[in-house]
N, CA, C and O of each residue as an XYZ file, in Angstrom:
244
protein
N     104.869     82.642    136.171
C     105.444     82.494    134.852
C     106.966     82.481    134.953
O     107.473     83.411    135.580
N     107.915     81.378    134.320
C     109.174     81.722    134.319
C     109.634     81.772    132.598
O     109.103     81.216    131.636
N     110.701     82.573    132.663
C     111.088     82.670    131.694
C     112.766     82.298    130.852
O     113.738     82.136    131.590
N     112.863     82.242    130.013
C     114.545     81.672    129.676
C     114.525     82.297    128.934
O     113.546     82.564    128.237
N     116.228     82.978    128.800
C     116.630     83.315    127.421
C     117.818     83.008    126.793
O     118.876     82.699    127.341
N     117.612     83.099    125.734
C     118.750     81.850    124.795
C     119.535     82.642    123.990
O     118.991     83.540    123.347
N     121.331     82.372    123.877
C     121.707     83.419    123.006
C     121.972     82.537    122.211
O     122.278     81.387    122.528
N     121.869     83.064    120.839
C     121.812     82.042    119.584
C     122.787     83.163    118.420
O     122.377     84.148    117.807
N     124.125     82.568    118.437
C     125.116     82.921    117.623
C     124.618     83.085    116.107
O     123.934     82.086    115.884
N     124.657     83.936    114.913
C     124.005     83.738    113.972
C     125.299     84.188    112.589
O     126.483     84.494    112.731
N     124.409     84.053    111.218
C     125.443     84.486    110.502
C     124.092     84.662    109.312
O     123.661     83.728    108.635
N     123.688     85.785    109.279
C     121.889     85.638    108.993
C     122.126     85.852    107.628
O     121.140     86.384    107.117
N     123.234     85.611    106.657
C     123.104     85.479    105.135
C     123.307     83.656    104.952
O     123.069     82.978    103.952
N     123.836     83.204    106.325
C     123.357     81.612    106.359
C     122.918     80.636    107.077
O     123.166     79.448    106.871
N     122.094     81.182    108.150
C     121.756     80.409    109.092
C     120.319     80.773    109.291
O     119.837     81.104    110.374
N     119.649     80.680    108.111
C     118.302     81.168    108.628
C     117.595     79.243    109.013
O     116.932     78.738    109.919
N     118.214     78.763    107.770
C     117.455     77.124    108.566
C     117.652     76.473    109.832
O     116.919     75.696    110.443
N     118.985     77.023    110.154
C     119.011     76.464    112.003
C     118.677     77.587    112.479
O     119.462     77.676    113.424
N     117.934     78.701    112.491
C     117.138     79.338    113.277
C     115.541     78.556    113.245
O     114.934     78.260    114.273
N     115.091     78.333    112.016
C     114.142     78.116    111.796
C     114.248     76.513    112.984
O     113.531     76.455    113.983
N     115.087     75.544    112.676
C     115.075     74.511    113.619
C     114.829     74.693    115.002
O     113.881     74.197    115.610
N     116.046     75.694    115.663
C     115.777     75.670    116.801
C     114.594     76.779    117.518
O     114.554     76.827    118.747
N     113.939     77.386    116.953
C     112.535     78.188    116.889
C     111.389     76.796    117.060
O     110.667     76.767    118.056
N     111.325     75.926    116.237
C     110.689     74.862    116.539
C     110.912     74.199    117.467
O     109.890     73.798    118.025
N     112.030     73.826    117.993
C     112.245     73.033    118.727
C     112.145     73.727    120.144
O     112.564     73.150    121.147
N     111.793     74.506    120.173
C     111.715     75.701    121.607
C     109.924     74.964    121.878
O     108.963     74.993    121.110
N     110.074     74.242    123.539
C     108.756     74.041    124.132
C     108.040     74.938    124.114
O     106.952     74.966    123.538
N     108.662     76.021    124.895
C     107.720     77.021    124.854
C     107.098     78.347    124.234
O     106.984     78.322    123.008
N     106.780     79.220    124.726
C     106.097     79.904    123.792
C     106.967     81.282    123.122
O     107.126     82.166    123.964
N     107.560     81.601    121.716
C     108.787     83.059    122.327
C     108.432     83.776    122.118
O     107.817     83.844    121.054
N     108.541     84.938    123.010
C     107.822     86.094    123.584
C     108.582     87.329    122.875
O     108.038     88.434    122.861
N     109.678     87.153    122.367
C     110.548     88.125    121.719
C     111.590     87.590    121.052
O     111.726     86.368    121.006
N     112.410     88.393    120.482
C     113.849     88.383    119.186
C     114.229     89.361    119.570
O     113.399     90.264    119.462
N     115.436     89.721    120.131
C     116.185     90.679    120.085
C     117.725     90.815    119.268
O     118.590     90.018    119.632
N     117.945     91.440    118.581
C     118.994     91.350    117.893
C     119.814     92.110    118.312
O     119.307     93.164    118.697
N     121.569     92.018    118.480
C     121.949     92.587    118.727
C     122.971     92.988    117.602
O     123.644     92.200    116.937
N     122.965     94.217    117.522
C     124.198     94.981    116.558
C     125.332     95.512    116.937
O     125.574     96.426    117.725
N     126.162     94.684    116.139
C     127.690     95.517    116.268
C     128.071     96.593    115.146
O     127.658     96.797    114.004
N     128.868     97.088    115.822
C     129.586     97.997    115.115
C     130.780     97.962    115.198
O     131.246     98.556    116.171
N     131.769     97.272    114.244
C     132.650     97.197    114.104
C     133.496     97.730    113.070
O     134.684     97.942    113.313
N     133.012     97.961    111.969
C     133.653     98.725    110.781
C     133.454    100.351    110.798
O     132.307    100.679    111.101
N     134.433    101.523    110.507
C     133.913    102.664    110.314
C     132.453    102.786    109.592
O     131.642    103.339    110.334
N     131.845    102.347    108.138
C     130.790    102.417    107.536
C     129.756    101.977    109.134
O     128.917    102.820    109.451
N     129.883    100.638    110.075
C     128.888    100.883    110.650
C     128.820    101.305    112.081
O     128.002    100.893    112.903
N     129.730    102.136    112.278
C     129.340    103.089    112.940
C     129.226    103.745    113.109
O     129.128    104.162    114.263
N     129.112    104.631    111.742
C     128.219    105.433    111.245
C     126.721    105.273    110.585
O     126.384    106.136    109.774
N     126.133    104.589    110.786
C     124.675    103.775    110.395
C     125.229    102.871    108.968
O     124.848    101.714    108.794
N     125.804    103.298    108.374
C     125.525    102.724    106.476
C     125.429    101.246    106.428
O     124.857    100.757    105.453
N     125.987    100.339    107.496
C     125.758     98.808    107.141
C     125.627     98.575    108.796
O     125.746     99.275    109.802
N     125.387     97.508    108.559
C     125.032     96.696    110.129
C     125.007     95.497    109.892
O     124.459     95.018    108.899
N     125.707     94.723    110.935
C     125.992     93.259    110.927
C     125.470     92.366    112.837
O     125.899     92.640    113.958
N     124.925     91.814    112.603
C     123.629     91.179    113.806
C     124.614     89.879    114.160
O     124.641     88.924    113.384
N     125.536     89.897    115.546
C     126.440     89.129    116.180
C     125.400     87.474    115.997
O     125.499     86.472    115.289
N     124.306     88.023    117.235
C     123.460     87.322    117.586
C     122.067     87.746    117.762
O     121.635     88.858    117.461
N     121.248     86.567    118.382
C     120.148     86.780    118.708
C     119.852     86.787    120.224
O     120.367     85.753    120.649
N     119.237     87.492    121.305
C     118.778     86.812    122.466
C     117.113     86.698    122.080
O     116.387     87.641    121.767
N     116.661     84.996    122.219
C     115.466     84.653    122.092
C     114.683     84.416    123.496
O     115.115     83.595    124.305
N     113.407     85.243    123.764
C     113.238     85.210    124.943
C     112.169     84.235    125.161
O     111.334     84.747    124.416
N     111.491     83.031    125.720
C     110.976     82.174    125.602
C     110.187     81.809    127.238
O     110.656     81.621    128.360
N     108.849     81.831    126.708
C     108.137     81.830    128.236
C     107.743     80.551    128.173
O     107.304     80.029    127.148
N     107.911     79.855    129.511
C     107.815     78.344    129.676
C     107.332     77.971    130.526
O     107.233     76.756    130.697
């Protein structure tokens, strides 16, 4: 089995339709979503908000 993973830049109050595109357009099968969170403002790093840079999509092919 090999596997790829894809980092996919996001802005998830507007990019849910080019996720949705390139989710389709992935041959193979994806095995996971990992999101990653920053913390960049005092509020989130202290939990109260959170803002998701990107995605790594992990995709078995």
């Amino acid at each position: 089995m090999k596997y790829k993973v894809h980092r996919f830049e996001i802005n998830m109050t507007q990019d849910q339709g080019r996720l949705e595109h390139f989710l389709n357009s992935l041959k193979g099968e994806v095995i996971s979503i990992v999101p990653n969170i920053a913390k960049t403002t005092i509020f989130q790093i202290y939990g109260v908000t959170r803002k998701i840079d990107f995605l790594l999509i992990i995709e078995k092919i």
